[in-house]
SEROVEX-753848 format. One line per field, with one value per residue (C-alpha): residue number from 0; residue in one letter; chain; z, x, y. Coordinates in nm, 2 decimals. Each point is the difference from the previous one (the first is absolute). Example, Ala and Ser with C-alpha at 12.3 -4.5 7.8 and 13.67 -1.06 7.14 Angstrom:
BEGIN
rotor 0/1
dopa A/S
mardo A/A
zz 0.78/-0.07
xx 1.23/0.14
yy -0.45/0.34
! end
This chain:
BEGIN
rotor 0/1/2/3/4/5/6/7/8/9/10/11/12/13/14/15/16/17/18/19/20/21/22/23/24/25/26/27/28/29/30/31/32/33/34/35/36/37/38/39/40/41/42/43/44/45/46/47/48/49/50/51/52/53/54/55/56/57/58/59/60/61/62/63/64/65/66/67/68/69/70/71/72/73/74/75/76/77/78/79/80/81/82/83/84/85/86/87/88/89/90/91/92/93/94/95/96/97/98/99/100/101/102/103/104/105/106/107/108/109/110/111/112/113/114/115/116/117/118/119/120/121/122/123/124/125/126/127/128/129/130/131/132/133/134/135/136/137/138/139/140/141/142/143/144/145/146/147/148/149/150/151/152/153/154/155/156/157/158/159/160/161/162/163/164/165/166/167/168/169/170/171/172/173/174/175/176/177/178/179/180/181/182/183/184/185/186/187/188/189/190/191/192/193/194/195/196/197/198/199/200/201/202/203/204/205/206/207/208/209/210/211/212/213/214/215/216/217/218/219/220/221/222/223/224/225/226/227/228/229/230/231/232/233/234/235/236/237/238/239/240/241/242/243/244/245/246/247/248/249/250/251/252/253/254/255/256/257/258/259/260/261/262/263/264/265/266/267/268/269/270/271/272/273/274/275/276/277/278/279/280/281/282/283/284/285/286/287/288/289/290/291/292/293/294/295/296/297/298/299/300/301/302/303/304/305/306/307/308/309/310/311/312/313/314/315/316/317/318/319/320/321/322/323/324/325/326/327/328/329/330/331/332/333/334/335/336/337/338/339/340/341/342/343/344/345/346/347/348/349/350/351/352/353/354/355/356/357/358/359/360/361/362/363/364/365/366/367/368/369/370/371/372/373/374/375/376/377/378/379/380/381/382/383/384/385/386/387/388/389/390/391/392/393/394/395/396/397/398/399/400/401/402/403/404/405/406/407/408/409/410/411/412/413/414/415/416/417/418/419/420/421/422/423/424/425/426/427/428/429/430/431/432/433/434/435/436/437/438/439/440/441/442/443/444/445/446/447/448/449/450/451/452/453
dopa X/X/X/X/X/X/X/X/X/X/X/X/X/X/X/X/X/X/X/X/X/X/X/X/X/X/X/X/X/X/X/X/X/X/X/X/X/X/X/X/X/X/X/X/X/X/X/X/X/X/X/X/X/X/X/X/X/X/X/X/X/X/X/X/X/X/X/X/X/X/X/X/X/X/X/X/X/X/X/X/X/X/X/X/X/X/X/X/X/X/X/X/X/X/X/X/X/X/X/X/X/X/X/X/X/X/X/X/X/X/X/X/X/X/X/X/X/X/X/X/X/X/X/X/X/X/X/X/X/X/X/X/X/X/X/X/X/X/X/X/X/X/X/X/X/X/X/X/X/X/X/X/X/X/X/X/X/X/X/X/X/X/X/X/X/X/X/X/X/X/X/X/X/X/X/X/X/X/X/X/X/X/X/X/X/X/X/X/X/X/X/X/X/X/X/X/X/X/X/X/X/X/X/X/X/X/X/X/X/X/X/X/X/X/X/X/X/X/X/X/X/X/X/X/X/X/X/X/X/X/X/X/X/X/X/X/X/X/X/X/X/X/X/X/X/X/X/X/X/X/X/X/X/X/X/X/X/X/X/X/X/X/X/X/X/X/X/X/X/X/X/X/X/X/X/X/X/X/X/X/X/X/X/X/X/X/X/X/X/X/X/X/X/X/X/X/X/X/X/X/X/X/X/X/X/X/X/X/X/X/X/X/X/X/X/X/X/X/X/X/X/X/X/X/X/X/X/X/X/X/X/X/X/X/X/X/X/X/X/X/X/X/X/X/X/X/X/X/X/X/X/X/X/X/X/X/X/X/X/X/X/X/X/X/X/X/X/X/X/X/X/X/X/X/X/X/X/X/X/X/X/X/X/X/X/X/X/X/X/X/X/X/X/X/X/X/X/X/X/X/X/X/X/X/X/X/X/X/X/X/X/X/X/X/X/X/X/X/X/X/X/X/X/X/X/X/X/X/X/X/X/X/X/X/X/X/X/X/X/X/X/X/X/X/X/X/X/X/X/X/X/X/X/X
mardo A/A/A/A/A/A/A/A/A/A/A/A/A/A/A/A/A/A/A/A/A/A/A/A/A/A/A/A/A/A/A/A/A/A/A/A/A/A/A/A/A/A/A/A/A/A/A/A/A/A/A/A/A/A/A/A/A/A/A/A/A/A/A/A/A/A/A/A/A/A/A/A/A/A/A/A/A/A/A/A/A/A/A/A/A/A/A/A/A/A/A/A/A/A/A/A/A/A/A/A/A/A/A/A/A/A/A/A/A/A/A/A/A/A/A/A/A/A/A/A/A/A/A/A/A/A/A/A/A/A/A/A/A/A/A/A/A/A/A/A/A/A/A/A/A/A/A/A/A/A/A/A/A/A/A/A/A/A/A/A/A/A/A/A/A/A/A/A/A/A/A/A/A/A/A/A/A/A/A/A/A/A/A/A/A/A/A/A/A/A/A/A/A/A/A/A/A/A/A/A/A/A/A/A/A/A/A/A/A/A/A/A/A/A/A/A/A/A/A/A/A/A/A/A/A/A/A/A/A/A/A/A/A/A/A/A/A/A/A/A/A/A/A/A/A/A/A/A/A/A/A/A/A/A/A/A/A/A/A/A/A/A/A/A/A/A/A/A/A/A/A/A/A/A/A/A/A/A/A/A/A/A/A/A/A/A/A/A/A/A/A/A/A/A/A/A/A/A/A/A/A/A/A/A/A/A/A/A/A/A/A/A/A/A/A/A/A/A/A/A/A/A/A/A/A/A/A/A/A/A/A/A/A/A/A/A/A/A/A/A/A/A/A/A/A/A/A/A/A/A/A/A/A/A/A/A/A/A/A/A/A/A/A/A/A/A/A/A/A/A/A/A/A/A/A/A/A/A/A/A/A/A/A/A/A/A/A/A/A/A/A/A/A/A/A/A/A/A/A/A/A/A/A/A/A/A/A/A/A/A/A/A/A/A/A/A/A/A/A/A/A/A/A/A/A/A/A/A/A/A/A/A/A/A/A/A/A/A/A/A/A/A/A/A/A/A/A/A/A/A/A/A/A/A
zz -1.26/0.30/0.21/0.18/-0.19/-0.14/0.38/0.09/-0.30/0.10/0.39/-0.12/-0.24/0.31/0.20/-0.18/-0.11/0.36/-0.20/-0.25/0.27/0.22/-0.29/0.00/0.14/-0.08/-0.07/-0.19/0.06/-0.13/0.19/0.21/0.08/0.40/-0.01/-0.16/0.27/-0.19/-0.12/0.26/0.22/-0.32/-0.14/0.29/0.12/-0.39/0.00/0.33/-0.11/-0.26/0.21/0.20/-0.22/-0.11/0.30/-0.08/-0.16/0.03/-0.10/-0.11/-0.25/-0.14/0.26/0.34/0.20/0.32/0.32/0.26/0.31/-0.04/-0.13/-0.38/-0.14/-0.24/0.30/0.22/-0.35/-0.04/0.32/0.01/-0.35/0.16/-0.32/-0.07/-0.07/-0.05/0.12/0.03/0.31/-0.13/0.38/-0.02/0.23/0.27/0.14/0.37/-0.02/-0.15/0.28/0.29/-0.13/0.05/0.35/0.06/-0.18/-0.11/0.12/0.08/-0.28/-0.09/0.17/0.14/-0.28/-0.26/0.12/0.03/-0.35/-0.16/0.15/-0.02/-0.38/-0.04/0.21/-0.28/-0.22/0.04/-0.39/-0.02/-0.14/-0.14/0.24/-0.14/0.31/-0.09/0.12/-0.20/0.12/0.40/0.03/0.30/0.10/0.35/0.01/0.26/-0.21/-0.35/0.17/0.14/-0.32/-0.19/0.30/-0.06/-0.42/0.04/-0.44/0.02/-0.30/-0.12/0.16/-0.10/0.24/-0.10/0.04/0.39/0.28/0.21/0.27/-0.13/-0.18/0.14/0.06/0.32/-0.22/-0.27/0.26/0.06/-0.33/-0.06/-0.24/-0.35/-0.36/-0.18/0.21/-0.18/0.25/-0.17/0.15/0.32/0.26/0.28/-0.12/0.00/-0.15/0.38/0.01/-0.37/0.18/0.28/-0.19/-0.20/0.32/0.11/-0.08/-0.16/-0.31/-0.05/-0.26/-0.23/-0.36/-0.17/0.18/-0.14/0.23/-0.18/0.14/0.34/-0.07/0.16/0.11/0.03/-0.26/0.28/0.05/-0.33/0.09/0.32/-0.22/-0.25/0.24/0.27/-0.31/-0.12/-0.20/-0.19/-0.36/-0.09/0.13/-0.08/0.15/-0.13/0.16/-0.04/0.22/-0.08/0.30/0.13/0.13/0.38/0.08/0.16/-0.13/-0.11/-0.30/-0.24/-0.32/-0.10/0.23/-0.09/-0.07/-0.02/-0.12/-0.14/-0.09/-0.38/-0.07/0.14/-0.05/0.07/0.03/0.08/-0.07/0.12/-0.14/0.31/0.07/0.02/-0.39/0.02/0.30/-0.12/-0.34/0.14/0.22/-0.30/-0.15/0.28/-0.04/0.27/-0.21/-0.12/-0.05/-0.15/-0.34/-0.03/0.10/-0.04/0.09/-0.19/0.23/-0.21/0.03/-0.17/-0.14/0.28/0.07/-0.40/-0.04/0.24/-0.20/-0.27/-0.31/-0.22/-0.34/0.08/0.26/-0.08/-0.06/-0.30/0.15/0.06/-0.30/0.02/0.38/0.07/0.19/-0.11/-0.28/-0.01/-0.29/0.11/-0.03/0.12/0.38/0.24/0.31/0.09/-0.07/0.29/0.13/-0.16/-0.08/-0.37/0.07/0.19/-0.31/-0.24/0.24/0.02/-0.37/-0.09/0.17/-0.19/-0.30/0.16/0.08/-0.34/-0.19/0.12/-0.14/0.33/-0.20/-0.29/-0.21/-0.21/-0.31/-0.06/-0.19/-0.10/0.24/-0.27/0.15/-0.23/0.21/0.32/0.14/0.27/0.26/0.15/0.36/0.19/0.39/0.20/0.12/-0.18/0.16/0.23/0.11/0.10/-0.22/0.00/-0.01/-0.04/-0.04/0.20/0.22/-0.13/-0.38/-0.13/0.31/0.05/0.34/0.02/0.34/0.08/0.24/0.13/-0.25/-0.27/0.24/0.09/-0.27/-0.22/-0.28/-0.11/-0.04/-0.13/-0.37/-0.20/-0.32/0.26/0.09/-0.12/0.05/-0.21/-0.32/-0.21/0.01/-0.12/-0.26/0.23/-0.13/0.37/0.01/0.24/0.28/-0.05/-0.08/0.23/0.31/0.26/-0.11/0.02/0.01/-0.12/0.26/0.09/0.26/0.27/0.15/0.39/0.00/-0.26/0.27/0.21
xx -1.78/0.16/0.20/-0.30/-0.27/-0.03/-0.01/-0.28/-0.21/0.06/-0.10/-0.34/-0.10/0.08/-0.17/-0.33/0.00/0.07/-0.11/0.29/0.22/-0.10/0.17/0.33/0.24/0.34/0.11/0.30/0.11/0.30/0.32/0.20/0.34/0.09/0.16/-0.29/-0.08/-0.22/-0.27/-0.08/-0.24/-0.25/0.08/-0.04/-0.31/-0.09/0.03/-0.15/-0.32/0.01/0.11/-0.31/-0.25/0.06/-0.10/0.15/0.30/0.26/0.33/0.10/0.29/0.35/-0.05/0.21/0.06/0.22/-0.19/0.17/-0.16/-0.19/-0.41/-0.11/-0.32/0.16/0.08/-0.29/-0.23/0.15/-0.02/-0.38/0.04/-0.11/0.04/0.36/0.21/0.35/0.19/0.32/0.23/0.22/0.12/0.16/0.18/-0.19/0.13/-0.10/0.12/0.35/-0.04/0.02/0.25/0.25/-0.10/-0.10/0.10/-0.34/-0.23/-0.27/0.11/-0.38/-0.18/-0.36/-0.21/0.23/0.00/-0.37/-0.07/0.19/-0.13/-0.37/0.06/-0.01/-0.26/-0.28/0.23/-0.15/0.05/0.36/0.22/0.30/0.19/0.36/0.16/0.31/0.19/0.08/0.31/0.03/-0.37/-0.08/-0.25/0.07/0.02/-0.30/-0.19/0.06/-0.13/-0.31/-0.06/0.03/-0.14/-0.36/0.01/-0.18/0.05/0.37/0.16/0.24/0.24/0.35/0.16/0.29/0.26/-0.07/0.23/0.17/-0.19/-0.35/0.03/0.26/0.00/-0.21/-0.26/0.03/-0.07/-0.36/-0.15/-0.33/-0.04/0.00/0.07/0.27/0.23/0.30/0.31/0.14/0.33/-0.07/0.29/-0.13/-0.15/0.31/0.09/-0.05/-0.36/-0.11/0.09/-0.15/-0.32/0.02/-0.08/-0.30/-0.39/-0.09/0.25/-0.12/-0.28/0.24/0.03/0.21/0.28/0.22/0.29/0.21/0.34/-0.02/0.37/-0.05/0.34/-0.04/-0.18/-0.18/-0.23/-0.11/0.01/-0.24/-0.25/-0.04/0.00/-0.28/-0.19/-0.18/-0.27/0.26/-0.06/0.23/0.34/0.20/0.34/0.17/0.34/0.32/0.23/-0.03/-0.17/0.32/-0.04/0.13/0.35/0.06/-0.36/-0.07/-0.17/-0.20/-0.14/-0.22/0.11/-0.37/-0.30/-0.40/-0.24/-0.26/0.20/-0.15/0.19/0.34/0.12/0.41/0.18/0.32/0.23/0.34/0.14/0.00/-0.06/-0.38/-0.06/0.21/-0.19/-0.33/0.11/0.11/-0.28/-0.24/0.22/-0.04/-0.41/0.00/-0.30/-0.20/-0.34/0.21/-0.09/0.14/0.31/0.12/0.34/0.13/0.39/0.01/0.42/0.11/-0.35/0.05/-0.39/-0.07/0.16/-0.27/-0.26/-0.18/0.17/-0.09/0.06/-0.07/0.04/0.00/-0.35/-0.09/-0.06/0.37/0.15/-0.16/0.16/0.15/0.31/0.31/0.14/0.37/0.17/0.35/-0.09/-0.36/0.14/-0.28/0.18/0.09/-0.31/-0.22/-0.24/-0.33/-0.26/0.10/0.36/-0.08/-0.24/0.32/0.22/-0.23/-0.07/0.41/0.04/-0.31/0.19/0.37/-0.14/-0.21/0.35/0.18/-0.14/-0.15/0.00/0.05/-0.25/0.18/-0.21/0.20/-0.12/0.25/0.32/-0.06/-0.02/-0.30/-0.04/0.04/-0.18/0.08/-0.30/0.07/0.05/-0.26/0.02/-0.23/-0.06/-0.24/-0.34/0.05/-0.34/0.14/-0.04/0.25/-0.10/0.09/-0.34/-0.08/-0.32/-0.05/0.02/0.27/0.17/0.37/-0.03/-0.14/-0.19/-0.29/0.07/-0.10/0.08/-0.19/-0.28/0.10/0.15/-0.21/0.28/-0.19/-0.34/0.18/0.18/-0.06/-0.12/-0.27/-0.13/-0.33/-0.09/-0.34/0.22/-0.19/-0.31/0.18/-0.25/-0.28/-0.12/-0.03/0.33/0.32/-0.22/-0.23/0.19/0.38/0.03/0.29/0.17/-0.10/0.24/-0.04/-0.12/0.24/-0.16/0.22/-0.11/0.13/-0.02/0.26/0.23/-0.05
yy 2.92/0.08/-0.26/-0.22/0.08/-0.37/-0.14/0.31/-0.12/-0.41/0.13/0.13/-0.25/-0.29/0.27/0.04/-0.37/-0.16/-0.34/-0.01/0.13/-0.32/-0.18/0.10/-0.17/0.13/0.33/0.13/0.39/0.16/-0.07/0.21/0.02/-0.09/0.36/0.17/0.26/0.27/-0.16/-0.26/0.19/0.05/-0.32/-0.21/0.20/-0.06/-0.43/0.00/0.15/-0.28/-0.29/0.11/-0.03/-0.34/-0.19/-0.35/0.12/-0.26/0.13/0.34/-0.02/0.18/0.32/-0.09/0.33/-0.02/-0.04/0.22/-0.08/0.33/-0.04/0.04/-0.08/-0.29/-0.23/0.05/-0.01/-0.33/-0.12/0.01/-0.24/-0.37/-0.19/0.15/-0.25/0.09/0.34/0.16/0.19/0.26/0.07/0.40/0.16/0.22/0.30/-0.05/-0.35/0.07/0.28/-0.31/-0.21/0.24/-0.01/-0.34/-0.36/-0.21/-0.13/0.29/0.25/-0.04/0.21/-0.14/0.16/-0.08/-0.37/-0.03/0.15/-0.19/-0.37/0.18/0.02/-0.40/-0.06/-0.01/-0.24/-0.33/-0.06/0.15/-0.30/0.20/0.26/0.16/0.19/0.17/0.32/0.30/0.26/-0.17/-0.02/-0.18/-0.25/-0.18/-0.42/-0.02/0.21/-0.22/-0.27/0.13/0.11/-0.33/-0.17/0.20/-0.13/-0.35/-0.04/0.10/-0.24/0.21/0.22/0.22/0.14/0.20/0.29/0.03/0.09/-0.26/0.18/-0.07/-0.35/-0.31/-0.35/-0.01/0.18/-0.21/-0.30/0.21/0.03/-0.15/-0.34/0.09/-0.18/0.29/0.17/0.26/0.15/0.28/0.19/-0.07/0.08/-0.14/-0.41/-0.17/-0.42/-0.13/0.21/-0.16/-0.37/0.04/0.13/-0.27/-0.22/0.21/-0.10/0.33/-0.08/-0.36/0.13/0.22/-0.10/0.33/0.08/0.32/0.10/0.30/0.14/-0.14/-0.09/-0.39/-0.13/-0.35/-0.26/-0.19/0.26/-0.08/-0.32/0.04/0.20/-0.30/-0.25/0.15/0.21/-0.33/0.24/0.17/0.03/0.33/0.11/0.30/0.09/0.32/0.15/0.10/-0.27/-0.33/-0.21/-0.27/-0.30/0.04/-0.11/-0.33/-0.08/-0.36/0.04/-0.26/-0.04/0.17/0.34/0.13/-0.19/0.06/-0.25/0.25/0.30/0.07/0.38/0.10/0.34/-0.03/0.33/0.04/0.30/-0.10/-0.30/-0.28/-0.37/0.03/-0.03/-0.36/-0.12/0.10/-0.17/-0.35/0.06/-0.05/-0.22/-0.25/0.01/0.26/0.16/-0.24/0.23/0.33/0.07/0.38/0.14/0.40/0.07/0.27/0.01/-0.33/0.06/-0.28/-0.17/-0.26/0.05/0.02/-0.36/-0.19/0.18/-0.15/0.10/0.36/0.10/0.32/0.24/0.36/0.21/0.12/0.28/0.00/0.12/0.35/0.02/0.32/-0.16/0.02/-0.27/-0.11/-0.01/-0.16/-0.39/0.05/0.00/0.07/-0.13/0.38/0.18/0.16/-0.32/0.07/-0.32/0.14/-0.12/-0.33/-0.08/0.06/-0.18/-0.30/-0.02/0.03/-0.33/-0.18/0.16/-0.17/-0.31/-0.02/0.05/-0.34/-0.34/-0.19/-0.32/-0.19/-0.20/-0.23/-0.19/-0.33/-0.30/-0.32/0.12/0.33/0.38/0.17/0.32/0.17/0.22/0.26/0.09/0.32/0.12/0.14/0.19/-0.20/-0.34/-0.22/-0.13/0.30/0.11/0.33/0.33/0.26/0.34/0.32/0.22/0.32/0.01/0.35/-0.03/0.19/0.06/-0.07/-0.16/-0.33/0.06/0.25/0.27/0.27/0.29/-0.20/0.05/0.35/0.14/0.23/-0.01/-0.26/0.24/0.33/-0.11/0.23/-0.24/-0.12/0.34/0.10/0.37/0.00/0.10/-0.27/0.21/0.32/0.02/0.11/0.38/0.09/0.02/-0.07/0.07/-0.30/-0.32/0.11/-0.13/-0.11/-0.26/-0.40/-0.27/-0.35/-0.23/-0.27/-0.24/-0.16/-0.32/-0.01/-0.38/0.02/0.14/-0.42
! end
């Protein structure tokens, strides 16, 4: 079979049974790369014809191609989808645009068309409740032109915005985004820890309950601190970069540093060894979290977060002991390994094992002044009647990094193992022959879940 024939023969069953295809609401095609230049003109033209026939489609699935300011059928097919409900910009570069900005500086590298195209595609969107806008290779979508755009999405819940230029996304456009309940900043240049506090002050932020903020590199700890206190819906938190966020000099600071009432899941991430792990520890030690119940930090440097958690036998998967990573055999040291959740995992469990091989007390039997037996009770890493659990689990299963991102979403190495493969082989059998049962090769299906990225 040659490659499309299965999406030819779905396009005329939906076409001939226009009652069935009135039915379907999602729709999974076969992913592409973001570089995959040779077959996009047949493929999109290909899903578009599908995406057409199914008139209340509500999400297409696993196939992402880069939008490059330029028209395809894909986009405009699903912009004439009213019930979609979730979609995702791949913003590529564009020759005429890359063209101006070595002429001119932003804004008006857009040209008029370009600009009105792109706001035309949302207008039919009334059910849209999950947009991802990212850029791919200096792609380029203007600040005025984001917020139309969300401005014209009356469901928007649930919105990532990552990877764009300082020129296209900063804090006065953060300060402009519609209200919504999950919001995720991902390597953004231009939103800086003053632009996150004073968004934390504005009405539109008042109804968020999943907040994921991801190498935004936040300086100072009362930025944090502004979030909880103004965020009163906030039920999830995640904080993941490299410096450790300081509490500012000549600060007066009080117990606890950080504080929410209703925080239930904190995801605490951070690379370089700093004070905000002891703050955010005596923070919850001084009932600065009453409502938290689950708490992944896997730059855990010196289990300071593990020991306010509720106590664990057992930390490490058992998935883990078939983990490629590498294994140290001098002492079972994995202080010096590359960080992968694999390490963290061993890290956190070798102090359960530590604190497991010193007696924590000592139950002594004694009747008549007379010593019958005592009995050591061993340590544990933990603090008892904690209500918070430590983990350590992926959201992708299997995956070394403990947070979704992007490549999981993007990344066909997931779809093209060879084990999951299936070329027709099992029907080798068939007396017509080769010619019958081969066809291009299909990968396993492994469904991504966006609101796993809030």
């Amino acid at each position: 079979m040659k490659a499309g024939s299965r999406l030819k023969l779905l396009r005329r069953t939906l076409r001939e049974r226009r009652v069935l295809a009135q039915y379907v609401r999602e729709l999974k095609a076969p992913r592409l790369q973001p570089d995959q230049e040779a077959m996009d003109a047949r493929t999109l033209d290909l899903v578009a014809s599908l995406v057409m026939a199914c008139p209340n489609l509500e999400r297409l699935v696993g196939f992402y191609p880069v939008y490059r300011h330029s028209f395809d059928r894909l986009t405009y097919a699903l912009s004439t989808r009213p019930r979609l409900k979730e979609h995702i910009w791949i913003i590529g570069e564009n020759a005429s645009i890359t063209e101006r900005s070595q002429k001119q500086l932003p804004p008006g590298l857009m040209d008029p068309e370009q600009v009105d195209n792109f706001l035309h595609f949302h207008d039919s969107w009334q059910s849209l409740t999950t947009l991802f806008l990212s850029s791919h290779k200096q792609g380029v979508l203007e600040k005025d032109i984001i917020i139309q755009a969300l401005h014209r999405l009356p469901s928007l819940q649930h919105l990532c915005i990552a990877n764009l230029d300082v020129d296209d996304f900063d804090d006065t456009t953060l300060q402009l985004l519609p209200p919504i309940q999950s919001l995720r900043l991902e390597d953004l240049e231009g939103v800086t820890f003053w632009g996150l506090s004073e968004y934390s002050r504005t009405k539109a932020c008042r109804g968020i309950k999943q907040l994921v903020l991801v190498r935004l590199d936040i300086t100072y700890l009362s930025s944090i601190s502004n979030l909880f206190l103004h965020l009163t819906n906030l039920r999830r938190f995640t904080l993941v970069q490299e410096s450790s966020p300081e509490v500012a000099a000549g600060e007066l600071v009080f117990q606890p540093v950080v504080a929410s009432q209703q925080l239930l899941y904190l995801h605490w991430d951070i690379a370089l060894p700093g004070s905000a792990n002891e703050n955010l520890a005596s923070s919850i030690r001084a009932g600065g979290f009453p409502s938290l119940r689950m708490l992944r930090a896997p730059s855990d440097h010196d289990g300071m977060l593990q020991m306010v958690c509720r106590p664990r036998a057992q930390i490490l998967l058992p998935s883990d002991k078939y983990s490629k990573a590498y294994r140290p055999t001098n002492g079972g040291d994995f202080a010096g390994l590359p960080r992968t959740l694999f390490t963290d995992r061993k890290l956190a469990q070798q102090r359960i094992e530590e604190a497991r091989g010193t007696a924590k007390f000592k139950v002594v039997v004694e009747e008549d002044g007379i010593v019958h037996e005592v009995h050591d009770i061993q340590g544990f890493m933990g603090t008892v009647g904690s209500s918070i659990t430590y983990s350590l689990e992926p959201d992708v299963l299997g995956s070394d990094d403990a947070l979704i991102n992007f490549p999981d979403l993007l990344n066909v190495s997931r779809e093209v193992t060879p084990r999951d493969g299936c070329t027709g082989l099992w029907n080798a059998s068939h007396p017509a022959g080769k010619r019958w049962w081969s066809h291009t090769e299909r990968f396993r299906y492994h469904p991504v879940d966006l609101h796993r990225f809030f």
